[in-house]
N, C-alpha and C positions, 0 to 999 in steps of 0.2 A: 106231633110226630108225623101225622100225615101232608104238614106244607115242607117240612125236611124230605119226606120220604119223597113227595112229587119232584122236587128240587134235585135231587141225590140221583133222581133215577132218569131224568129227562136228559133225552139225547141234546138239548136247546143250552144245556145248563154246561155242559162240558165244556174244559179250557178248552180253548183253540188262539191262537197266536194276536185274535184282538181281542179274547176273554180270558187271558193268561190264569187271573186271579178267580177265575169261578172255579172256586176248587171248594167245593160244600162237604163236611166230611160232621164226623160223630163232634166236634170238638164245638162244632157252630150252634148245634144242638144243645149242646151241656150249658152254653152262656144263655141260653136263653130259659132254660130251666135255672141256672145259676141265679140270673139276675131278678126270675119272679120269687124267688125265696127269700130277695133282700126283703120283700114283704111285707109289714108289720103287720100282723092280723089282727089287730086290733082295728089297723085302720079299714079295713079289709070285712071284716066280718060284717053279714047283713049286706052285702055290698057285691054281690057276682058282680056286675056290670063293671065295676071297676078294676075288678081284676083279669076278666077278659078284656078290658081296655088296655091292663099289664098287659097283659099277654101279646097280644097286637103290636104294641109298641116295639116289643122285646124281636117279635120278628120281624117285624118293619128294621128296625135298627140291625138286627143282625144279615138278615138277607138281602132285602131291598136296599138299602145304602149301596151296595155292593154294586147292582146293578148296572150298566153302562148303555143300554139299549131300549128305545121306550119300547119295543116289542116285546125284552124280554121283561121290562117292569107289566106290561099289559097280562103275558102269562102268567107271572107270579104271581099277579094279585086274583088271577082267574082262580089257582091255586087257593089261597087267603079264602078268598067270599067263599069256593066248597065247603074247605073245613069250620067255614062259622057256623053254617048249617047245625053242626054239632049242639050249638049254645041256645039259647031259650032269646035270646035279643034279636030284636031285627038289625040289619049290617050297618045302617044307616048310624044307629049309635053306639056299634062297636069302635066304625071306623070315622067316626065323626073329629073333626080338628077343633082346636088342637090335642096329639095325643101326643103328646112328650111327660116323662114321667123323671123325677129325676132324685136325687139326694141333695144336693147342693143348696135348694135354694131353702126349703126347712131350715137347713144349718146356717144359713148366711142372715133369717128373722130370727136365728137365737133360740132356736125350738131344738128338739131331740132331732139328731141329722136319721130321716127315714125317707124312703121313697116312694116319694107322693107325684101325682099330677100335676101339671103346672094348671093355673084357671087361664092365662092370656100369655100373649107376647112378652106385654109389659111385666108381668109377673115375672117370666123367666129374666128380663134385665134388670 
C-alpha cells in the first residue's frame, strides 16, 4: 500500500502530455493484490521470502513496466527499497533476478497450472 500510496501521491507521477499514461489509480492496486492471491499456499507456506519475492514482482510488473523515464524508474524503486524495510529480508534477495513469477510454464511441464517463479531464462523458454 505504501509503494501505491508514494506513486498516487507524487507530484513526479502525474500525467502530463509525455506521461499521458501515468495515471496510477485504486485499480493498479487491486491487480497486484489480485495476482498475489493466484498463490498457491501450499507452495508458499514456510517460504516468506518467496512470497515477498510475489509481491515485488507483482509491483515491478504493475508499476515500473509503466514507466518511461530512468528518473522516474530511480524514484520508484527509491519508493520499493522504503517499503521493504517493512520485511525481515535484506533487499538484495528480495530484489535479486531473476524475479519473474508466472503460471504458464508449470502448465506447459504438465504440472497443476500455479504461479510459481521461474529458476532461469531458459526456464521461462
Amino acid at each position: 500500500m505504501s509503494v501505491f500510496l508514494n506513486i498516487a501521491t507524487s507530484p513526479q507521477f502525474m500525467p502530463t502530455a509525455k506521461k499521458f499514461h501515468y495515471q496510477f489509480n485504486l485499480r493498479d492496486f487491486s491487480k497486484i493484490v489480485q495476482n498475489v492471491m493466484l498463490a498457491q499456499p501450499s507452495h508458499y507456506r514456510g517460504n516468506a521470502l518467496g512470497l515477498v519475492r510475489l509481491w515485488s514482482h507483482e509491483v515491478m510488473r504493475v508499476f515500473y513496466d509503466r514507466l518511461i523515464f530512468e528518473e522516474d524508474r530511480e524514484v520508484f524503486m527509491g519508493f520499493v527499497k522504503n517499503s521493504l524495510r517493512e520485511f525481515e529480508f535484506k533487499e538484495d534477495q528480495i530484489l535479486e533476478l531473476p524475479n519473474i513469477y508466472t503460471s504458464f510454464v508449470s502448465a506447459s511441464e504438465g504440472h497443476e497450472k500455479t504461479y510459481l517463479p521461474i529458476k532461469d531464462m531458459s526456464h521461462l523458454k
